[in-house]
C-alpha positions in Angstrom: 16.9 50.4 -59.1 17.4 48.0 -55.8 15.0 45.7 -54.6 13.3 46.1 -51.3 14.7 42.9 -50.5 18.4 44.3 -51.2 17.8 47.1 -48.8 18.6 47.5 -45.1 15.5 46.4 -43.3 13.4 49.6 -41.3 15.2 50.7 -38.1 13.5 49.3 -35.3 11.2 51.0 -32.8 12.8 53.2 -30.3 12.5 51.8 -26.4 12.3 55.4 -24.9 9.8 56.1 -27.7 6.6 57.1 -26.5 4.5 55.4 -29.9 5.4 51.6 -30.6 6.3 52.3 -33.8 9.0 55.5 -33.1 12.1 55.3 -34.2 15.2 57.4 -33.0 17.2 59.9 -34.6 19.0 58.5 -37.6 22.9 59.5 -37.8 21.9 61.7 -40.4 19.8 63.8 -37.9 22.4 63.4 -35.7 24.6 65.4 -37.4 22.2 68.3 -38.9 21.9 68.7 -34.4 25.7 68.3 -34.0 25.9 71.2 -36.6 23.4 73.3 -35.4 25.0 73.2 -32.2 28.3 74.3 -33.3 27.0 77.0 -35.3 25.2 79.0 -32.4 26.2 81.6 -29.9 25.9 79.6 -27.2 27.8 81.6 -24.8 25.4 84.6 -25.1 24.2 84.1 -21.5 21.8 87.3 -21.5 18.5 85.3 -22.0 18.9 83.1 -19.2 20.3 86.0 -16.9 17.1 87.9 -18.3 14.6 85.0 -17.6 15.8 84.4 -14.1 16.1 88.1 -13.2 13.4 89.3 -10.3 12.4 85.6 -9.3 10.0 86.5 -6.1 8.5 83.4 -5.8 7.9 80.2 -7.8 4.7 78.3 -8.0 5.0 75.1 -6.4 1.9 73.2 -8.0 2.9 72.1 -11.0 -0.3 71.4 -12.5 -3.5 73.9 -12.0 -7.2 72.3 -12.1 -9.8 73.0 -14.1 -12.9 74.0 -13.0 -14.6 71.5 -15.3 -12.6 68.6 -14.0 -9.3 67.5 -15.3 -6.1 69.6 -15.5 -6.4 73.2 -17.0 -2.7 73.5 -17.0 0.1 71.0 -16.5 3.8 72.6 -16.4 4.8 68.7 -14.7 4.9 67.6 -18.4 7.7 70.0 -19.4 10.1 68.9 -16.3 12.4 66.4 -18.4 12.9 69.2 -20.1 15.4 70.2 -17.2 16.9 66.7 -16.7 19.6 66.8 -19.2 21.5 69.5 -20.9 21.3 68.2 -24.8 19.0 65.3 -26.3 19.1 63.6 -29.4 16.2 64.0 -31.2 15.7 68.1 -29.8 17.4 70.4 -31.8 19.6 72.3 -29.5 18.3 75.7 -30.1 14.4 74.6 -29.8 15.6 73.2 -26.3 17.3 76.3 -25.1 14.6 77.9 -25.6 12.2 75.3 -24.2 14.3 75.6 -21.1 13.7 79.3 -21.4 10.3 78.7 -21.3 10.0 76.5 -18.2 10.0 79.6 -15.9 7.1 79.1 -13.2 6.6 82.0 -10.7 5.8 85.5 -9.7 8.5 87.9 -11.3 9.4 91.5 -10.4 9.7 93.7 -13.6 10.7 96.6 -12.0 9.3 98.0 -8.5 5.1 98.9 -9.6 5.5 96.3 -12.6 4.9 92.5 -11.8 4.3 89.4 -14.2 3.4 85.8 -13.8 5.1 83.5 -16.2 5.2 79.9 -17.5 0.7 79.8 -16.6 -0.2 79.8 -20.1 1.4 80.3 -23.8 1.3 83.9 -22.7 2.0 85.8 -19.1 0.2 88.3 -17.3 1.4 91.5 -15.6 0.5 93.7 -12.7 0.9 97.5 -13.0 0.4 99.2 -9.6 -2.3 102.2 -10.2 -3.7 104.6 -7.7 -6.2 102.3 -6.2 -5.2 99.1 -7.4 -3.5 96.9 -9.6 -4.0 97.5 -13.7 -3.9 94.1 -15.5 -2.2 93.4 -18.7 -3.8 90.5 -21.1 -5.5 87.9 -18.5 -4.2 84.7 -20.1 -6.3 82.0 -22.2 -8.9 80.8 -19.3 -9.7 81.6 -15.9 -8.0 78.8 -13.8 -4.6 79.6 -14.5 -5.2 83.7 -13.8 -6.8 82.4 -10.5 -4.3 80.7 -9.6 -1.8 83.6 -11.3 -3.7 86.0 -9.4 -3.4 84.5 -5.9 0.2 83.8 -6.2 0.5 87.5 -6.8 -1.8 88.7 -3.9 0.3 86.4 -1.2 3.6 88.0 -2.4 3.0 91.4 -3.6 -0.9 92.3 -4.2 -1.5 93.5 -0.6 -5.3 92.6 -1.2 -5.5 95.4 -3.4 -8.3 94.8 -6.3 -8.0 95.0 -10.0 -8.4 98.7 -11.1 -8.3 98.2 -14.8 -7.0 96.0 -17.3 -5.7 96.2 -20.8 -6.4 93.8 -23.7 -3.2 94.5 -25.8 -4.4 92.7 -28.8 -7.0 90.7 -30.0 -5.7 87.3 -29.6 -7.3 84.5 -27.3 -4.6 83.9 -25.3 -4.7 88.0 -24.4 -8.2 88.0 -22.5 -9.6 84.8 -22.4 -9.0 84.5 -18.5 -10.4 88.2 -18.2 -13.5 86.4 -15.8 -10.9 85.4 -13.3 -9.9 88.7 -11.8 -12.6 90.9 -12.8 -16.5 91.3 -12.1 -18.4 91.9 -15.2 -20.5 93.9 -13.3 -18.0 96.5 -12.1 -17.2 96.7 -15.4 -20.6 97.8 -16.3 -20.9 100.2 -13.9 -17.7 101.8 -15.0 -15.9 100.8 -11.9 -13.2 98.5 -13.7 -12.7 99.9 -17.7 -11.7 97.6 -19.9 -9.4 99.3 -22.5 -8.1 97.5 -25.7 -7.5 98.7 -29.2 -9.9 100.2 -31.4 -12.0 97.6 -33.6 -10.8 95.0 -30.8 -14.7 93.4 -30.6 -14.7 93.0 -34.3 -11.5 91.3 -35.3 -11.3 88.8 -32.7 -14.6 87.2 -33.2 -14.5 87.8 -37.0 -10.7 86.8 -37.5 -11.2 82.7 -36.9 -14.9 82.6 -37.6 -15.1 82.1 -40.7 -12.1 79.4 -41.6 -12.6 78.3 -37.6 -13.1 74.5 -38.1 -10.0 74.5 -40.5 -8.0 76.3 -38.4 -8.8 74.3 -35.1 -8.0 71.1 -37.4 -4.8 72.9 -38.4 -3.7 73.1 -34.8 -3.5 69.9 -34.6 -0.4 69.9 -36.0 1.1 73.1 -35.7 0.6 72.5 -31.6 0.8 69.1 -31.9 -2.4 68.8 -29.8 -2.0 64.8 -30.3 1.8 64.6 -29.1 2.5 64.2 -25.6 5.5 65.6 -24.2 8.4 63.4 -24.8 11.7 64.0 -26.2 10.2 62.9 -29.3 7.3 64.8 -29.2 6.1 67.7 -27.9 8.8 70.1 -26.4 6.8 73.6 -26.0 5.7 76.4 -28.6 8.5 78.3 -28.7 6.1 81.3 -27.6 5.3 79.9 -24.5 5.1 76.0 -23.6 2.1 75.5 -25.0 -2.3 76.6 -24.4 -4.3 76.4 -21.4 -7.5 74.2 -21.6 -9.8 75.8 -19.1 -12.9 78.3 -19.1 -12.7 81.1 -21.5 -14.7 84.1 -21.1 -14.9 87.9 -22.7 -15.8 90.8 -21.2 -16.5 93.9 -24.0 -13.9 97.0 -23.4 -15.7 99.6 -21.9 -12.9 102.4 -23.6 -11.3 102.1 -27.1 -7.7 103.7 -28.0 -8.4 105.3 -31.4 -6.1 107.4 -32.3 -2.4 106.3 -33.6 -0.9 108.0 -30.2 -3.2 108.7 -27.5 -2.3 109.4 -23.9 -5.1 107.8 -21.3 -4.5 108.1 -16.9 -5.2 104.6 -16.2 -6.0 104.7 -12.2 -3.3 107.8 -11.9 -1.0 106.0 -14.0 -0.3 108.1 -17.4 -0.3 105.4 -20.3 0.8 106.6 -23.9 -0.9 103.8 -26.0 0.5 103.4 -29.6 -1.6 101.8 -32.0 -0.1 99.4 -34.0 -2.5 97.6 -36.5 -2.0 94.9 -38.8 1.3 93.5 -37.3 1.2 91.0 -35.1 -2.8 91.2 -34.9 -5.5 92.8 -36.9 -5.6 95.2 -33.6 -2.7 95.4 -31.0 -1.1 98.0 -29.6 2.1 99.0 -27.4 2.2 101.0 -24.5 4.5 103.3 -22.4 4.4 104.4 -18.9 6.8 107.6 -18.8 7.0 107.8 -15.2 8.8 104.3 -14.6 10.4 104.3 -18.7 8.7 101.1 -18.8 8.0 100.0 -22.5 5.5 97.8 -22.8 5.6 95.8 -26.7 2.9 93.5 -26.3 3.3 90.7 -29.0 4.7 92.9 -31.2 8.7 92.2 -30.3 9.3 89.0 -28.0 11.9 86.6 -28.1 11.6 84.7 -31.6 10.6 86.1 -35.1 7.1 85.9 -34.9 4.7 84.6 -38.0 4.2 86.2 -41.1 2.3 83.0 -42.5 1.3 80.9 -39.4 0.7 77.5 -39.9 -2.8 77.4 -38.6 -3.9 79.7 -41.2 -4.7 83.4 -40.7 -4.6 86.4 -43.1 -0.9 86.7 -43.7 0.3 89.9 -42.0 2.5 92.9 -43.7 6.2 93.1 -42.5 7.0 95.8 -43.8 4.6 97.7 -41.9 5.6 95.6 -38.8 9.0 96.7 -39.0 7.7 100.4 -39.1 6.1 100.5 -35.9 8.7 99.1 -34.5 10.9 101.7 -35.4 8.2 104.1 -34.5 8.1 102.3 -31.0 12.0 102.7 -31.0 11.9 106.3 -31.6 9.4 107.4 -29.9 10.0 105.8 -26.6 12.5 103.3 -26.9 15.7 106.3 -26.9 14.8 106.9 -23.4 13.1 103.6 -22.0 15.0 101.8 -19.1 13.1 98.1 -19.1 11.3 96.5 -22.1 8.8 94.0 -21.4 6.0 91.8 -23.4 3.1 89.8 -22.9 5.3 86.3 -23.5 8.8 85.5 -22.6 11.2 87.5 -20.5 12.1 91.3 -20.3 15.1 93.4 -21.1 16.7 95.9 -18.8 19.1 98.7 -20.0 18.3 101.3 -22.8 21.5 99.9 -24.2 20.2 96.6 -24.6 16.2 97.9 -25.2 17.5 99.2 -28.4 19.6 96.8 -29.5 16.6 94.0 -29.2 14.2 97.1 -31.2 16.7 97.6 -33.7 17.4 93.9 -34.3 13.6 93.0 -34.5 12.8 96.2 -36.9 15.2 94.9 -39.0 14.3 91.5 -38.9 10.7 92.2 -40.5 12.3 94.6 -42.9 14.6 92.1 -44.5 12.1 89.4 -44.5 9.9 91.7 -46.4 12.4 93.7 -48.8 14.6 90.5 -49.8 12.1 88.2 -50.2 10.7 90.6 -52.6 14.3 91.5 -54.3 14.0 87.8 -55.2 10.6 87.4 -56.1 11.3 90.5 -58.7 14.0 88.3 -60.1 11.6 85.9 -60.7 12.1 83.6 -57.6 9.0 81.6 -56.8 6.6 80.8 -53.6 7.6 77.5 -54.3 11.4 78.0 -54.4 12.3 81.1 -52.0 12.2 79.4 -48.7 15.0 77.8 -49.7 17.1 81.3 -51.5 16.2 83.5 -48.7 18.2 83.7 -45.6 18.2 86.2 -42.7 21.3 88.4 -42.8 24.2 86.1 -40.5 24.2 89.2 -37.6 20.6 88.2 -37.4 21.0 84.7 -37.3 23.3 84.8 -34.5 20.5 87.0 -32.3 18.8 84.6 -30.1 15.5 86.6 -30.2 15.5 86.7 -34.2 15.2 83.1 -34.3 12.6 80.8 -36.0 10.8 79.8 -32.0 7.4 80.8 -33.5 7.3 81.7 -37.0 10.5 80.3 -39.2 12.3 82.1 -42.2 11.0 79.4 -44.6 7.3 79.3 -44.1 7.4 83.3 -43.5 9.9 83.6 -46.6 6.9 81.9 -48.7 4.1 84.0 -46.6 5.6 87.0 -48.2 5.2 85.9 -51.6 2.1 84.6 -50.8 1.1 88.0 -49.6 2.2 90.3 -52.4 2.0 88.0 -55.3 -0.4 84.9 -54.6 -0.3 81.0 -54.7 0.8 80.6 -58.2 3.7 80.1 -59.0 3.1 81.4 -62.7 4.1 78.3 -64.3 0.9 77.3 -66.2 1.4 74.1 -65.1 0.6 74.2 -61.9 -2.5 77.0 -62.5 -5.0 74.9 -62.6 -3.7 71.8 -61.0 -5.2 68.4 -60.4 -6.0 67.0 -56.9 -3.3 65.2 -55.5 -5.5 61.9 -55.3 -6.1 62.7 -59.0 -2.4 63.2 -60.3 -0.7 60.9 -57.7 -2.0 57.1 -59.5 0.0 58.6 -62.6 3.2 59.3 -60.4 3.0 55.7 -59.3 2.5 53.8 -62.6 5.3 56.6 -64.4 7.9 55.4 -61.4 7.2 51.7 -61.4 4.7 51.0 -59.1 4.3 50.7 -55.2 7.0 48.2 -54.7 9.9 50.3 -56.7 8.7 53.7 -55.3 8.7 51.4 -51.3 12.5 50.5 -52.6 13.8 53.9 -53.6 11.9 55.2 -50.7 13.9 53.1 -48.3 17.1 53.8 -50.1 16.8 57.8 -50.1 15.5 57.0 -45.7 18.7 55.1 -45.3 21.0 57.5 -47.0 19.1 60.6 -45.2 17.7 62.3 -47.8 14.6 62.7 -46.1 13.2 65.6 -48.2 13.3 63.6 -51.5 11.8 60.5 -49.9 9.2 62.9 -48.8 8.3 63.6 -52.1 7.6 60.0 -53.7 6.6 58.5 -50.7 3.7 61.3 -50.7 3.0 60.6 -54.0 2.5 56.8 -53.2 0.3 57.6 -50.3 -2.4 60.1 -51.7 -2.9 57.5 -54.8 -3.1 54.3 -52.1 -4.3 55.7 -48.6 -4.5 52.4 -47.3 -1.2 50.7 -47.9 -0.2 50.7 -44.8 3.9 50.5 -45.7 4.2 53.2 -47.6 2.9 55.2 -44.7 5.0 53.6 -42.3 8.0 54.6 -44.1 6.1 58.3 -45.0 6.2 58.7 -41.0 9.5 57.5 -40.5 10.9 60.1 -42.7 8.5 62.8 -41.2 9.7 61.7 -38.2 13.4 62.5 -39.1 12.4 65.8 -40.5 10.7 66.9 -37.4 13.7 65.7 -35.1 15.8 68.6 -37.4 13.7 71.1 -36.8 14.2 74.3 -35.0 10.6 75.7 -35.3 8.0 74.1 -33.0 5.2 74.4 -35.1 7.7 72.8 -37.9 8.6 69.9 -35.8 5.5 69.6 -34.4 3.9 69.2 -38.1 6.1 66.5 -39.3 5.6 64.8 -35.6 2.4 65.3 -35.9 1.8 63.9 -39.5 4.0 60.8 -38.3 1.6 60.2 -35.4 -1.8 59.9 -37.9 0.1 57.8 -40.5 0.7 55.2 -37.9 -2.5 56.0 -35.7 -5.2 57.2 -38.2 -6.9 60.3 -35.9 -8.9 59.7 -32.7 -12.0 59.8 -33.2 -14.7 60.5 -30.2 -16.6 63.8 -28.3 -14.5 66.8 -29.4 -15.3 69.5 -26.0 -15.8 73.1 -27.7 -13.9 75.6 -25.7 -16.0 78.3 -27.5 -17.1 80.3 -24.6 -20.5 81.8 -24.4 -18.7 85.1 -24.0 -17.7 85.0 -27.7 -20.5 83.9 -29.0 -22.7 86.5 -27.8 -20.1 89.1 -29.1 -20.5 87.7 -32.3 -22.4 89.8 -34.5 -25.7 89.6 -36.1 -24.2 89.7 -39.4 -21.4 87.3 -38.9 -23.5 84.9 -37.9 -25.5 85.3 -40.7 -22.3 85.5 -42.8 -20.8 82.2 -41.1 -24.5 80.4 -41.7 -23.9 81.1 -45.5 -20.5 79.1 -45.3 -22.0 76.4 -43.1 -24.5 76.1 -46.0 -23.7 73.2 -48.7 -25.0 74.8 -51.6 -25.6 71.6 -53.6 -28.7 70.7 -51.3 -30.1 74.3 -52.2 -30.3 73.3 -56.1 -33.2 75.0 -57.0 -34.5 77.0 -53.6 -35.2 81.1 -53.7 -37.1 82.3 -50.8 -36.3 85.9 -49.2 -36.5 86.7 -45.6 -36.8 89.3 -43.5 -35.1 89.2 -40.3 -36.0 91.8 -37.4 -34.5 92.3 -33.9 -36.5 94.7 -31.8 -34.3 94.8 -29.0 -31.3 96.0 -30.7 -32.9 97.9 -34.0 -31.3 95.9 -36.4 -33.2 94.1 -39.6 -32.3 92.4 -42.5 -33.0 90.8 -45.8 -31.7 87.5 -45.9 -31.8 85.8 -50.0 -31.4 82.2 -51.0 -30.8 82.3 -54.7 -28.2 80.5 -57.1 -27.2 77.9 -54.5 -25.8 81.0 -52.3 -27.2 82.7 -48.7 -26.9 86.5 -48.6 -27.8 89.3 -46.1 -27.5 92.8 -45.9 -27.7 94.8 -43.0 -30.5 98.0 -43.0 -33.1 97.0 -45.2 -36.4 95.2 -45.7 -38.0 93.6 -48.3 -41.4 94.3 -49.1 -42.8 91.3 -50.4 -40.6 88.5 -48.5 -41.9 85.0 -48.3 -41.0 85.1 -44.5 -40.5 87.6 -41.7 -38.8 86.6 -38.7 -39.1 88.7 -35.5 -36.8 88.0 -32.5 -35.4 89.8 -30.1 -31.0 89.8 -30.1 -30.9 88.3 -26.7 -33.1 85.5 -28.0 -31.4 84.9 -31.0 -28.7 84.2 -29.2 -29.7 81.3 -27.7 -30.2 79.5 -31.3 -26.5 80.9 -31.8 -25.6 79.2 -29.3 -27.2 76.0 -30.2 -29.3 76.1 -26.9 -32.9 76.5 -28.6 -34.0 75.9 -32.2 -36.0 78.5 -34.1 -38.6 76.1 -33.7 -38.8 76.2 -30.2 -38.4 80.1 -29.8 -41.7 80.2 -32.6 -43.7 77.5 -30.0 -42.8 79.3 -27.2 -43.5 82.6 -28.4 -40.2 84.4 -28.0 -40.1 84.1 -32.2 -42.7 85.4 -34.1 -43.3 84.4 -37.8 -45.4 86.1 -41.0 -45.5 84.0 -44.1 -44.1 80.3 -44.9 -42.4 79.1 -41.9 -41.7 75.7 -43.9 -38.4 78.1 -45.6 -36.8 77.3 -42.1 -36.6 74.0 -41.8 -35.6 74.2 -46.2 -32.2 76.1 -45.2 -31.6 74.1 -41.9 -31.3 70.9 -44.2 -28.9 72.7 -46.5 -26.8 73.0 -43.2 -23.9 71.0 -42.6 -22.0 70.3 -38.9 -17.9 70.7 -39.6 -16.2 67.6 -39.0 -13.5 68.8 -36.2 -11.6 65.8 -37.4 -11.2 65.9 -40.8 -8.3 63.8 -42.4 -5.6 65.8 -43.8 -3.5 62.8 -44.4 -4.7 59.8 -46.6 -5.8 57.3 -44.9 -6.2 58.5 -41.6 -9.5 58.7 -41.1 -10.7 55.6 -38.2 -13.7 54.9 -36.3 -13.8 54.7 -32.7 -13.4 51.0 -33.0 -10.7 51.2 -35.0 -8.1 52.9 -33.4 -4.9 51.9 -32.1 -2.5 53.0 -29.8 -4.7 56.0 -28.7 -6.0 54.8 -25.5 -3.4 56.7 -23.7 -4.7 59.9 -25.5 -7.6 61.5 -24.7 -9.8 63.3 -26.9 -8.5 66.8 -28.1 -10.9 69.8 -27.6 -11.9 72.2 -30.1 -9.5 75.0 -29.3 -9.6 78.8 -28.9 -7.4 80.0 -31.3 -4.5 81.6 -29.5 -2.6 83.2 -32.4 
């Protein structure tokens, strides 16, 4: 084993760099990009023909304010993008499609079919209707469809109003702007429907309720919300250049499609919806409008694979059934359609080139699912198949099959995950220790900190970043405060992330680079959490998310039973504390409960909201209480607050005080999950 001292010393920072401690792409990572860019179509032109295609008019402010103050969307951050044709520490395909991604305007589909691009992570479209304009998924938040909107109405809208719009699925970035273009009111009154799959209400509140606080820490580095955008940072999301930050609302649908096919006149435009759960969303659907042969995919076929396992967490979806609708889609309408289009990316003109992109994407789920799983039955692990499987090479050379949103490995190991679980069914690793626990062993069998700092250095400098990876972790989790080990354990992240095609890949290694050397910012974390969705949240999930918010430790010992009643609304239930665990069920009440709690729905709201306690709603009288009270303020100490912020590397965790090199970073919101 070599010293440290007969090592190379660490490569210095990088000048361009935007962290004082970045370094630049090793020779190494040099030539994994050189490779990469030798291996690729590159002179399949079609995407960037297809992007450009319609252009009526680009937007000329570059970034869109937010209502709140501050920028709700900022497209000026991606222009370096266009300053050079290839950069060093970008792999080539990530930037091609970044490029891709930088389109900024008003775009004509087809004559009666309009979009907006390059506002959010996703576009919106305009479909002309009888008496008005029928829009497709309104975006993240309001400024940006504002500001979508009037673009549209001075080229094309003719100051007609919105006649309907469509929610395609249930994802954030698919209605949050809804607010923007539409009166709530006119909604009500039937006016303005609102149409979106069936179950739409209860999968996207319940879908990142429960795991929320995880999940928005989780987007931390699969968006690399702490990266700024930099050649060695953040360079887009691959489904779009990355999330609006302004006001999200939710207006309910006022009509759900329900059945798998079922043909609706949207403002005397015929619409056959196809429902297509469990793909790409709990609840999405696709749609085609006969009269123009315009197909319309939603997020069910863009121009990446998508996720099977995303990053942030999320149950992991079924390919196999993905791949199905999509033939369905193909069969059923895509034999005759003319133009394909989606709510991110570009469309595709031609019924030639329609089904080539169908057939391409069917079968890129398919093979995912089936080959993964011919490996698996021959015993290949979740811990081993992301590096056996690959896609099929005619895939592989399909711009729109690859990894821009979801990649082969982490999807490859989502499968698996899926079908068969975590473990690995070694019994080894069944019931494993902690990686603080098992790591101080790792460093006294290897030598110690200054041997594993030595071979860690060696394995850097000969670019095997991967096994560095490995014992530098180990070193880390067993001593989160020695502060080499992590330097290195971010240099070598760093390297990895340069390599990487996938965004949320690259921006996870970044990302883990950044809070090794930074620790995380610490301060007032904004919720983006709109009103809207918290008054669709149900009663019961509520109740069922209070349960989780509950540490059951500090209940040791409590059982109390209470009955919870909402006039307004007709709902009541029993509510138990027993065994250290919260429980409700819906429809009943006890007889004999120790405390009944009356409140009106529209009241309770306001303590969902966090805008009134209990407490207050009892003083004031909009609460009314039978029995012992005191059981209240018993289960709201067993309550804990989720730390937005949790560390998820050792040693990360600073005070306020204690930060460096985050002034120029301010701090991150709490995020509407987008995907």
């Amino acid at each position: 084993m070599e010293t440290t001292a007969a090592l190379a010393e660490p490569a210095p920072p990088h000048p361009g760099h935007f962290h004082p401690q970045g370094k630049a792409p090793s020779k190494f990572t040099l030539d994994i990009l050189r490779k990469a860019a030798a291996s690729l179509p590159f002179s399949d032109k079609r995407d960037f023909e297809e992007q450009s295609r319609g252009l009526i008019a680009p937007m000329e402010e570059l970034q869109i304010p937010a209502d709140s103050g501050g920028v709700a969307w900022d497209m000026k951050r991606f222009q370096f993008l266009n300053e050079k044709d290839e950069f060093d520490s970008i792999h080539p395909s990530l930037l091609r499609q970044s490029k891709l991604n930088n389109n900024y305007g008003l775009y004509e589909v087809i004559p009666g079919i309009y979009q907006v691009r390059g506002f959010d992570l996703s576009d919106i479209t305009f479909v002309r209707g009888k008496t008005g304009w029928i829009v497709f998924d309104p975006l993240i938040s309001a400024e940006p469809v504002r500001a979508a909107w009037k673009l549209f109405q001075k080229h094309v809208g003719k100051d007609l109003p919105v006649s309907a719009v469509i929610y395609s699925h249930t994802h954030a970035d698919h209605w949050g702007g809804v607010r923007a273009i539409v009166d709530e009111a006119d909604v009500q009154s039937g006016k303005v429907p609102v149409i979106a799959p069936i179950d739409f209400m209860q999968f996207t509140i319940s879908e990142n309720v429960y795991a929320g606080n995880a999940m928005n820490r989780r987007l931390f580095y699969q968006y690399g919300l702490l990266l700024p955008a930099s050649p060695y940072g953040y360079v887009g999301q691959g489904l779009g250049q990355g999330t609006s930050s302004g006001a999200v609302g939710l207006i309910a649908p006022t009509r759900y499609v329900s059945a798998p096919i079922e043909e609706i006149d949207v403002d005397g435009v015929k619409m056959i919806f196809q429902n297509t759960p469990n793909t790409e969303a709990p609840r999405e659907m696709n749609t085609y409008i006969p009269e123009m042969k315009a197909l319309w995919m939603a997020e069910n076929v863009v121009a990446s694979l998508h996720n099977i396992y995303t990053l942030r967490g999320a149950p992991v979806r079924d390919p196999l059934n993905w791949s199905k609708y999509i033939g369905e889609s193909l069969y059923r309408f895509g034999l005759e359609a003319e133009v394909m289009f989606a709510s991110h990316h570009w469309p595709r003109w031609g019924n030639t080139r329609i089904q080539e992109v169908l057939r391409q994407q069917r079968d890129l789920y398919a093979n995912m699912n089936n080959q993964v799983l011919h490996y698996a039955n021959q015993g290949v692990t979740i811990n081993q198949v992301h590096n056996v499987y690959e896609l099929p090479k005619s895939l592989q050379q399909a711009w729109h099959c690859r990894g821009y949103h979801g990649s082969p490995e982490h999807n490859a190991r989502g499968v698996i995950q899926r079908y068969l679980g975590f473990w690995d069914c070694n019994p080894a690793t069944l019931v494993p220790l902690s990686p603080a626990d098992s790591a101080p062993l790792y460093v006294e069998m290897m030598g110690g900190a200054e041997k594993i700092l030595a071979r860690g250095r060696q394995l850097h400098d000969e670019g095997q970043y991967l096994l560095a990876s490995e014992i530098l972790n180990k070193l880390v989790q067993a001593q989160p405060n020695n502060a080499d080990a992590k330097g290195l354990l971010a240099d070598v992240f760093e390297q990895l992330g340069y390599q990487q095609e996938n965004p949320g890949l690259r921006n996870s290694f970044l990302a883990g680079a950044y809070e090794l050397r930074t620790g995380i910012p610490q301060g007032e974390t904004a919720s983006t959490t709109s009103p809207d969705v918290i008054r669709a949240m149900s009663t019961e999930l509520f109740l069922n998310f209070l349960a989780i918010r509950m540490d059951g430790r500090k209940a040791e010992g409590m059982r109390f039973t209470i009955n919870l009643i909402t006039p307004d609304n007709g709902e009541k239930f029993i509510i138990e504390l027993e065994n250290e665990t919260l429980t409700n069920i819906a429809g009943f009440e006890a007889k004999n409960a120790d405390l009944t709690l009356t409140i009106n729905r529209s009241d309770l709201v306001q303590t969902m909201m966090g805008a009134k306690t209990l407490e207050t709603q009892i003083a004031e009288g909009t609460a009314k209480v039978e029995g012992d009270v005191s059981i209240l303020k018993k289960l709201a100490a067993t309550m804990v607050d989720f730390d937005p912020r949790f560390e998820i590397m050792p040693g990360t965790k600073l005070t306020a005080t204690a930060m460096t090199h985050t002034d120029a970073y301010e701090a991150v919101p709490e995020k509407i999950i987008p995907e």
